[in-house]
One Martini backbone bead per residue (centre of mass of N, CA, C, O) as a GRO file, in nm:
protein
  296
    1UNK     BB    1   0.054   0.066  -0.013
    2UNK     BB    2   0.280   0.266   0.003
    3UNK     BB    3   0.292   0.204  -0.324
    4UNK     BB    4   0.068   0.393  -0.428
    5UNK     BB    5  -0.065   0.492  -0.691
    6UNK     BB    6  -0.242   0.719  -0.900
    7UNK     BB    7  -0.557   0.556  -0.951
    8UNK     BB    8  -0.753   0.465  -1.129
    9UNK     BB    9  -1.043   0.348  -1.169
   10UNK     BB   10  -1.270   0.119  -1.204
   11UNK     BB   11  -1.603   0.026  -1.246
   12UNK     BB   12  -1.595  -0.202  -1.005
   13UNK     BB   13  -1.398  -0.014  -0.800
   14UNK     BB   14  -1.657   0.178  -0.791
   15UNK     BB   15  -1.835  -0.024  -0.663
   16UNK     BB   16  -1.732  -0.097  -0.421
   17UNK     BB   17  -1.632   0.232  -0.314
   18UNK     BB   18  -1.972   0.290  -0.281
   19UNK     BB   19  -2.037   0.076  -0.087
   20UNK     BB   20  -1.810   0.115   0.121
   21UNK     BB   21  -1.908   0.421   0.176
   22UNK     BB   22  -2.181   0.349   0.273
   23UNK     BB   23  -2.101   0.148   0.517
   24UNK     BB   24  -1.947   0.398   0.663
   25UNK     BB   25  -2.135   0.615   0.730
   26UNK     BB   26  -2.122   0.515   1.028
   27UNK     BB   27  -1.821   0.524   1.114
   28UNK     BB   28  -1.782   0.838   1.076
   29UNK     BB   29  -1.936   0.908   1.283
   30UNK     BB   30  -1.807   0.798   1.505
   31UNK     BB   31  -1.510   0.921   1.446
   32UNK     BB   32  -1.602   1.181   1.530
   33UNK     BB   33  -1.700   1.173   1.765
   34UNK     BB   34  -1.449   1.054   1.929
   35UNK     BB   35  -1.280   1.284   1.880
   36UNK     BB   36  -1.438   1.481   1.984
   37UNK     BB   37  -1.452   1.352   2.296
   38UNK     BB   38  -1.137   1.392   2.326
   39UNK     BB   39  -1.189   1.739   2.341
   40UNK     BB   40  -1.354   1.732   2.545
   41UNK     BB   41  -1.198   1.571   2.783
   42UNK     BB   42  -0.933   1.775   2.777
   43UNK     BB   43  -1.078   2.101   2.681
   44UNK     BB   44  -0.992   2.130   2.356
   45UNK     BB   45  -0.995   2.348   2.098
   46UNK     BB   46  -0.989   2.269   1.793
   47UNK     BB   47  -0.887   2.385   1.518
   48UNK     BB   48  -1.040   2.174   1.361
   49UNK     BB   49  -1.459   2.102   1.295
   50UNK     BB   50  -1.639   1.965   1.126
   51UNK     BB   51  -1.965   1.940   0.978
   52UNK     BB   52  -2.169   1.830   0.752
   53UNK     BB   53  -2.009   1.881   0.447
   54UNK     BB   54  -2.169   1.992   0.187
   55UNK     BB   55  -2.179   1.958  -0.180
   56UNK     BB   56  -2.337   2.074  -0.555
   57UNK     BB   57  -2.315   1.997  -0.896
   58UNK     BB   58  -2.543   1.973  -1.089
   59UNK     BB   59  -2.654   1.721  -0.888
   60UNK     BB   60  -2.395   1.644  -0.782
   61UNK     BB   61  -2.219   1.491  -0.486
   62UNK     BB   62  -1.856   1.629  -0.432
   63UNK     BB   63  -2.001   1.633  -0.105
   64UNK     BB   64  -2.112   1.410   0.185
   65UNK     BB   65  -2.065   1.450   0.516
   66UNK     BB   66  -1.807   1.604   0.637
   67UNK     BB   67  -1.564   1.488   0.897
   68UNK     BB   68  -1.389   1.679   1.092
   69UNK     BB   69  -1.086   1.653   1.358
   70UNK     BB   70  -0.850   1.887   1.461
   71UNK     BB   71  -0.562   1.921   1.638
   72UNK     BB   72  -0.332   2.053   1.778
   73UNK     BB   73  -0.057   2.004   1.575
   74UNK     BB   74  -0.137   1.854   1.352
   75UNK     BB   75  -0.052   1.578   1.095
   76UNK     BB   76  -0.329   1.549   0.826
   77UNK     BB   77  -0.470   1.349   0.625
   78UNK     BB   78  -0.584   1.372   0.293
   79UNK     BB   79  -0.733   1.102   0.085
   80UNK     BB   80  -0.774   0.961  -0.209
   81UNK     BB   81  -0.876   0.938  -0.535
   82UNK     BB   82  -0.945   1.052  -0.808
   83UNK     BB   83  -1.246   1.265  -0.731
   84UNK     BB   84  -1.321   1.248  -0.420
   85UNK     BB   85  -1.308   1.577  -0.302
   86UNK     BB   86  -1.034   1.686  -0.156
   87UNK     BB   87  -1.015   1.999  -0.298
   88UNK     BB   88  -1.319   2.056  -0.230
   89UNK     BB   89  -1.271   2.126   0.046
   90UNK     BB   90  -1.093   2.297   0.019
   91UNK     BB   91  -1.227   2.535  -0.034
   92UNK     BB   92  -1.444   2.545   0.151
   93UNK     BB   93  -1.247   2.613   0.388
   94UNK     BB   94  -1.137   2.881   0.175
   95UNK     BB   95  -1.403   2.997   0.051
   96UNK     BB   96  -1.463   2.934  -0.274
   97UNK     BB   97  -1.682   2.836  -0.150
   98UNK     BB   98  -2.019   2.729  -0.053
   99UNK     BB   99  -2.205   2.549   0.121
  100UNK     BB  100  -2.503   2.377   0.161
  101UNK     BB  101  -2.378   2.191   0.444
  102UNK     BB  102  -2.285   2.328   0.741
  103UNK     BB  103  -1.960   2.348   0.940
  104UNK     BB  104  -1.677   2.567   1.038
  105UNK     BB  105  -1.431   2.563   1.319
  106UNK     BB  106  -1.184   2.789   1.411
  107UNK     BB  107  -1.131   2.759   1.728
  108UNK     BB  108  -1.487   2.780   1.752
  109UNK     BB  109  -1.508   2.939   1.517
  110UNK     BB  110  -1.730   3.030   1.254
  111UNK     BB  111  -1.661   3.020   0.895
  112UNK     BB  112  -1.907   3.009   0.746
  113UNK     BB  113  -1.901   3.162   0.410
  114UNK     BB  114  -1.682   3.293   0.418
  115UNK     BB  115  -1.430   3.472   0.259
  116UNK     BB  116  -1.128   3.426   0.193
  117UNK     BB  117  -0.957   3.665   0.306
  118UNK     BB  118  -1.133   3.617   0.568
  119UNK     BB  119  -0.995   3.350   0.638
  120UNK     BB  120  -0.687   3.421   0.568
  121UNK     BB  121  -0.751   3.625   0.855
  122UNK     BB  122  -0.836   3.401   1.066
  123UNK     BB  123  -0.582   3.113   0.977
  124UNK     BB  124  -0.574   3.008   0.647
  125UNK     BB  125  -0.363   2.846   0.463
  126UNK     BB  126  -0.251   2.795   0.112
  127UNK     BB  127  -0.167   2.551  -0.103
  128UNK     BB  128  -0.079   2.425  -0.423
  129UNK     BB  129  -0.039   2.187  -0.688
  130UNK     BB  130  -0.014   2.449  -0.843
  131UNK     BB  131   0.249   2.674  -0.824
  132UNK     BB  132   0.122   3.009  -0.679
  133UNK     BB  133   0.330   3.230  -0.786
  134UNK     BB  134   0.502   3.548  -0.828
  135UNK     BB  135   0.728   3.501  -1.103
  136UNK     BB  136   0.834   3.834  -1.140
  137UNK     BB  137   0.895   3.828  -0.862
  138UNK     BB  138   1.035   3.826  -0.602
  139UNK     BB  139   1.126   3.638  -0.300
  140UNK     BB  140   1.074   3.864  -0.110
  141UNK     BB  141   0.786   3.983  -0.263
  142UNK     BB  142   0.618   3.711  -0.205
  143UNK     BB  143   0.640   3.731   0.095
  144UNK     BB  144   0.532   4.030   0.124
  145UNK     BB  145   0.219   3.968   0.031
  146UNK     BB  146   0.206   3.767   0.285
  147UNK     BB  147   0.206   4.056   0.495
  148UNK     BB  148  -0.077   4.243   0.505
  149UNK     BB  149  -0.255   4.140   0.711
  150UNK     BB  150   0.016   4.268   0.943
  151UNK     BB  151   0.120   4.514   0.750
  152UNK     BB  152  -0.025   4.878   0.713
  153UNK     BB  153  -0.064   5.093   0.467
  154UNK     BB  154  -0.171   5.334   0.301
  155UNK     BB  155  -0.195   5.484  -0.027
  156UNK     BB  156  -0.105   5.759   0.045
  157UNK     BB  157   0.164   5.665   0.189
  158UNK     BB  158   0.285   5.523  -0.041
  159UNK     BB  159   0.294   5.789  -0.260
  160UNK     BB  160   0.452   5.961  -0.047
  161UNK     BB  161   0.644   5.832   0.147
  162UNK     BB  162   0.578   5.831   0.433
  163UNK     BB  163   0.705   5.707   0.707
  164UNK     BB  164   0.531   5.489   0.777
  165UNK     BB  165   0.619   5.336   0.517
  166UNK     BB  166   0.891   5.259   0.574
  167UNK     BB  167   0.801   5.134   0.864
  168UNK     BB  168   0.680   4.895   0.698
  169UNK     BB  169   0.897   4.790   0.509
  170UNK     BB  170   1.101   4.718   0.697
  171UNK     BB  171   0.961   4.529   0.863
  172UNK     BB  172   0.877   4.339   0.589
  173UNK     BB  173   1.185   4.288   0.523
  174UNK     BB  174   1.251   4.124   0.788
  175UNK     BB  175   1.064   3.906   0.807
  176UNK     BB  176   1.123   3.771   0.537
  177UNK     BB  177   1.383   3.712   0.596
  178UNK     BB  178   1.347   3.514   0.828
  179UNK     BB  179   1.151   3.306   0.644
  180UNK     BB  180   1.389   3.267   0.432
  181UNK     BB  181   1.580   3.141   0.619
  182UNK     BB  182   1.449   2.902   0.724
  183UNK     BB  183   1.459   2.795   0.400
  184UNK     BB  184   1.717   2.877   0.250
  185UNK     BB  185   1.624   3.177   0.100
  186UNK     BB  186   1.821   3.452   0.141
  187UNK     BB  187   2.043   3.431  -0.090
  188UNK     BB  188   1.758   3.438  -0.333
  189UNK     BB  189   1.575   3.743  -0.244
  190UNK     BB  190   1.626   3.836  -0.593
  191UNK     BB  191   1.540   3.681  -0.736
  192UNK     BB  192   1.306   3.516  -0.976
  193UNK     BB  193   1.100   3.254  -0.868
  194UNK     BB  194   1.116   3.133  -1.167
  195UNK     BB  195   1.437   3.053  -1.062
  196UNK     BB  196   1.340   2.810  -0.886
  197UNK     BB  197   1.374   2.558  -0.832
  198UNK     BB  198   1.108   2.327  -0.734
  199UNK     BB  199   1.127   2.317  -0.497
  200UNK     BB  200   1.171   2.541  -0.394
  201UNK     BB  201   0.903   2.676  -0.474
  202UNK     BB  202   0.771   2.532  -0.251
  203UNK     BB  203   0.897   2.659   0.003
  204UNK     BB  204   0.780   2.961  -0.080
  205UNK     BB  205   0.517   2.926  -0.079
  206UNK     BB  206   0.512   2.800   0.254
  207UNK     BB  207   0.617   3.099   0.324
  208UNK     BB  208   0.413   3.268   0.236
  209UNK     BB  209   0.182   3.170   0.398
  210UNK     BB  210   0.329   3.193   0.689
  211UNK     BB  211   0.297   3.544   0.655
  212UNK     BB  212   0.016   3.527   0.768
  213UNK     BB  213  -0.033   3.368   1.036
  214UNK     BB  214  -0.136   3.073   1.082
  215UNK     BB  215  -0.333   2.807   1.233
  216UNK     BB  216  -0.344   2.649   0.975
  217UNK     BB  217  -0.223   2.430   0.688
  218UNK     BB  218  -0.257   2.398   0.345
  219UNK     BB  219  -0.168   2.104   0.158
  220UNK     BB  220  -0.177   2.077  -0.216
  221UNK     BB  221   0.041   1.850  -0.322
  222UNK     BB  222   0.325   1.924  -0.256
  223UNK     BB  223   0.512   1.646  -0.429
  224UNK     BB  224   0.429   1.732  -0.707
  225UNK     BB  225   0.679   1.671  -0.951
  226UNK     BB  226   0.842   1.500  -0.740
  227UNK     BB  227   1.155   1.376  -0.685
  228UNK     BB  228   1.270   1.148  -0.432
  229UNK     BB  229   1.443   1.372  -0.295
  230UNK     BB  230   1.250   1.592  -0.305
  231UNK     BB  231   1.020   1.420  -0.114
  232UNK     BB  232   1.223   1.419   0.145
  233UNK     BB  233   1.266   1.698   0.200
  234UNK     BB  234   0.997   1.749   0.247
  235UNK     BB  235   0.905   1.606   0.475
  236UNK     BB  236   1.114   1.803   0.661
  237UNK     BB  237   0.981   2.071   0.614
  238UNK     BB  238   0.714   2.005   0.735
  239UNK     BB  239   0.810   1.933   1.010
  240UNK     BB  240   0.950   2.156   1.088
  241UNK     BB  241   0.710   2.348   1.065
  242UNK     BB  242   0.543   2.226   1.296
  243UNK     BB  243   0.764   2.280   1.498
  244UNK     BB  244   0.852   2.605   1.469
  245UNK     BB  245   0.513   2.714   1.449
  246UNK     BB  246   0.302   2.554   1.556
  247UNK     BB  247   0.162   2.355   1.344
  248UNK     BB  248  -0.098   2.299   1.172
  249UNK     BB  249  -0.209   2.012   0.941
  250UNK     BB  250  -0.324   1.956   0.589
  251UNK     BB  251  -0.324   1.731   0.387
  252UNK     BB  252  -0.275   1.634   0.034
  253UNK     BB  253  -0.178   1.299  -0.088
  254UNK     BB  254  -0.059   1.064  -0.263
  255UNK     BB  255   0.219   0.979  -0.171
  256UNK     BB  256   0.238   0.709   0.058
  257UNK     BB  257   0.505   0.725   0.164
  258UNK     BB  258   0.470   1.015   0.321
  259UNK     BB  259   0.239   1.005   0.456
  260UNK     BB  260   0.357   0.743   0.635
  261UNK     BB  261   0.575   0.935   0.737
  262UNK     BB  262   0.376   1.244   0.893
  263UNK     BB  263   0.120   1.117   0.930
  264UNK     BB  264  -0.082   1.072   1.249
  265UNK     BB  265  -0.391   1.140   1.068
  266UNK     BB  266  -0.665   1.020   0.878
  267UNK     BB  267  -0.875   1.073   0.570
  268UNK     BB  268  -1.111   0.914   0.340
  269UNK     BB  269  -1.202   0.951   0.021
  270UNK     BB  270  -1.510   0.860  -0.147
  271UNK     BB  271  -1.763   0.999  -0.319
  272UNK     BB  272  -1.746   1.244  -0.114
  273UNK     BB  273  -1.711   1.007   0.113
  274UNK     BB  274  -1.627   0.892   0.404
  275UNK     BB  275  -1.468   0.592   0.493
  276UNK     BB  276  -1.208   0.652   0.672
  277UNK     BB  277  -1.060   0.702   1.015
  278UNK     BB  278  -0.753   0.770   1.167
  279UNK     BB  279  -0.501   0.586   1.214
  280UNK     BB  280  -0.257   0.543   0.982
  281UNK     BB  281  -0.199   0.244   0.961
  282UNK     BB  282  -0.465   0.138   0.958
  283UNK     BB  283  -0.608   0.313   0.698
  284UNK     BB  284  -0.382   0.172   0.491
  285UNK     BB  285  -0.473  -0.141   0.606
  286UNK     BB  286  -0.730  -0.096   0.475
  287UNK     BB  287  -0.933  -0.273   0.269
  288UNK     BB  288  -1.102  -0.037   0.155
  289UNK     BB  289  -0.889   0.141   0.093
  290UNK     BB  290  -0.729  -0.027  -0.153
  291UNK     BB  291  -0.990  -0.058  -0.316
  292UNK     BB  292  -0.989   0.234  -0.393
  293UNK     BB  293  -0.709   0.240  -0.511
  294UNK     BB  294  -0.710  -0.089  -0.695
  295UNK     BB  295  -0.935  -0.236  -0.737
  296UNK     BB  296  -0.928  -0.546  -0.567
   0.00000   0.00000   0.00000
């Protein structure tokens, strides 16, 4: 299973991947309800708490009842088949979309349905499968895009440039290099995105996220077009990330050795509905999941 590639499902084993589904429906809701209870009884308000989120698109059904609890600090992985659901979840959380049914609540605040830029002012922040930097900017103004969140001056400081303009450009200039620092790219904060190898390009990408300084970071299929030694680099670069910034993670990501090296609990998605989740190991070891991705 580790070794499990992004494969297309045959018409089979979407037949068995929706049975498997029906079946699970009940499970999915145990397994929220369990992970809920456990942030009760500990007294700690997750980072964030899914429930019953669901949207369609003209009549399909492309997210159906999903319920997720993620606890601070945690590394949890959103995994599942092509077409599963997985990217349009993150819009839902991101507010790209705006759900048909559910609530969505970061840090026990309800964010469903507000707007993006409201999402990730509130703190929540997203990496794409194609990295989308400013590739014309330079890798210092890329990072400096992401921090205006939290440093700001009018139109009028800016054209006049009176002190005060100066004064938090300075400061977004030293913010910058020390977040560009910890991923060693200060070295290379004039070059411009477009001139970095595609690993930095992943790196500055999460440096500019983390500008803005959220407390969720949502990363989808980080290690897309990375070759073997790219995706070990990555590996070590996440768990980093967690570490040094107190970072609550959620990825989606096919590449199944990644997963099983830094999630410590999954969630698999199989037709909009979640199929099954837990600890990483066990999840993986599902028989329900390895037919969805394999159709055994």
């Amino acid at each position: 299973m580790a070794d499990s590639k992004s494969v297309k499902m045959t018409d089979s084993a979407a037949k068995s991947g929706a049975a498997a589904g029906q079946a699970a429906v009940g499970e999915k809701t145990g397994a929220a309800a369990v992970q809920t209870a456990g942030a009760e009884k500990t007294g700690a308000v997750p980072t964030l708490e899914v429930k019953n989120l669901s949207i369609s698109f003209g009549g399909l059904k492309a997210v159906d009842g999903f319920n997720v609890v993620i606890e601070k600090g945690q590394l949890y992985g959103l995994i599942g088949p092509n077409g599963a659901g997985k990217t349009t979840v993150f819009n839902l959380l991101t507010g790209v979309y705006k759900p048909d049914t559910g609530v969505i609540l970061l840090d026990g605040k309800n964010i469903t349905g507000k707007k993006t830029i409201e999402i990730n002012q509130e703190g929540i922040a997203r990496t794409f499968q194609n990295i989308r930097l400013f590739k014309d900017l330079s890798v210092l103004d890329n990072v400096k895009a992401g921090l205006h969140n939290h440093h700001k001056y009018s139109t009028l400081e800016g054209i006049l440039r009176l002190p005060s303009f100066y004064k938090v450009e300075k400061e977004m200039n030293e913010r910058a290099m020390e977040l560009l620092s910890v991923f060693d790219l200060d070295k290379e904060c004039d070059y411009k995105a477009s001139n970095l190898p595609y690993g930095k390009q992943r790196k500055l990408e999460i440096a500019r996220a983390l500008a803005t300084d959220p407390k969720l970071l949502l990363l989808d299929e980080p290690a897309a077009g990375m070759n073997p030694n790219e995706t070990a680099e990555l590996m070590e670069t996440i768990r980093f990330v967690r570490e040094k910034f107190d970072m609550t993670i959620l990825l989606i990501e096919h590449d199944m050795k990644l997963v099983a090296g830094i999630c410590e609990r999954l969630t698999v998605l199989n037709f909009g509905q979640v199929l099954t989740q837990g600890e990483t190991s066990e999840v993986l070891n599902d028989r329900r999941v390895i037919t969805a991705y394999l159709g055994e």
